[in-house]
N, C-alpha and C positions, 0 to 999 in steps of 0.2 A: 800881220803883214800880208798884205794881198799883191802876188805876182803874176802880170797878163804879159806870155808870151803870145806871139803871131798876130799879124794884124787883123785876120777874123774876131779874135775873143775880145783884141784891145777894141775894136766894132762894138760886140754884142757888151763891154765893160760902159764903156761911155755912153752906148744907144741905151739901154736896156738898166743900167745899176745893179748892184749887189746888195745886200744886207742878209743880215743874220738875226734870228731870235734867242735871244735868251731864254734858257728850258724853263727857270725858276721864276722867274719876273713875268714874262712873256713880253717882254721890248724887242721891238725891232729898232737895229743897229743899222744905217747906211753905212756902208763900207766908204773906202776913199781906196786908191790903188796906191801903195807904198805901206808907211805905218800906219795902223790904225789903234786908238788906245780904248783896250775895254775890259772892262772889271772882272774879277775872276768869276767865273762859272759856265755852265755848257751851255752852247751854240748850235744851233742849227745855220744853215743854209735856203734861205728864205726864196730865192732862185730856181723853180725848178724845175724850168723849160728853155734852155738853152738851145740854141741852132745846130744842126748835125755837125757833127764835127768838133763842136767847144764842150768841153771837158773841165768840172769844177771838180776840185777836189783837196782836202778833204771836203767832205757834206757836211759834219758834225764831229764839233770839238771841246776840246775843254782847257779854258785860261788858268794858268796855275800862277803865282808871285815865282818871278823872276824868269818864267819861259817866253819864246816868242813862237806863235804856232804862223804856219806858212801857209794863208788857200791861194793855191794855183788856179790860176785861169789858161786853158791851154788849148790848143787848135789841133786836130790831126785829119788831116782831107782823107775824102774818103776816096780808096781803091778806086784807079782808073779799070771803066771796061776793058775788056781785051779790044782790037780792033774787029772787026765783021769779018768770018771767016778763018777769026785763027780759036774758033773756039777748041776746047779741048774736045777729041771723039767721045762719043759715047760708048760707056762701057760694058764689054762684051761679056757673056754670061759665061761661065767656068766649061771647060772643054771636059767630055767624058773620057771616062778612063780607060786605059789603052784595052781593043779588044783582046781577050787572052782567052779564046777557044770556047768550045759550049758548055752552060752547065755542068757541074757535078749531076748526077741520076739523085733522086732521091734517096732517102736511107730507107731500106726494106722493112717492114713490117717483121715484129718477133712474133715466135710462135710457142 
């Protein structure tokens, strides 16, 4: 089953396609977005340049009788700048330790 939330990935789902290779065969599988029906054994993720932001995941799976595995297609924008100005200060280097008088003398010499 392949799930494209946000409409970036549902973009890069339709512009772009998905498929998967079978590890044992070496088939490549076009996906479809919903169910997709495919014979047991492990899968790769044939996709693997995706747009900043869109997120496949799993990568690599494996069909067993009677499971259903789920690749997500999913979007997360990325961190807005701060505006100009509100950057955070730079950070000041560690302040020395409080003065507390001169030196101890050396330790004398034994004889």
């Amino acid at each position: 089953m392949v799930l494209v939330s946000a409409a970036p990935a549902l973009d890069f789902f339709q512009d772009e396609g998905l498929s998967v290779r079978d590890l044992r065969t070496s088939e490549v599988v076009p996906l479809k977005q919903g169910r997709n029906d495919l014979a047991r054994g492990d899968y790769r993720v044939e996709q693997a340049n995706p747009p900043a932001g869109v997120r496949i995941f799993p990568r690599q799976f494996t069909v067993t009788a009677g499971t259903t595995v789920i690749v997500n297609v999913t979007h997360t924008p990325a961190e807005k700048a701060p505006p100009v100005g509100a950057e955070t200060p730079p950070e000041r280097p560690p302040l020395p330790p409080p003065f507390e008088g001169p030196p101890p003398p050396p330790p004398r010499p034994r004889r």
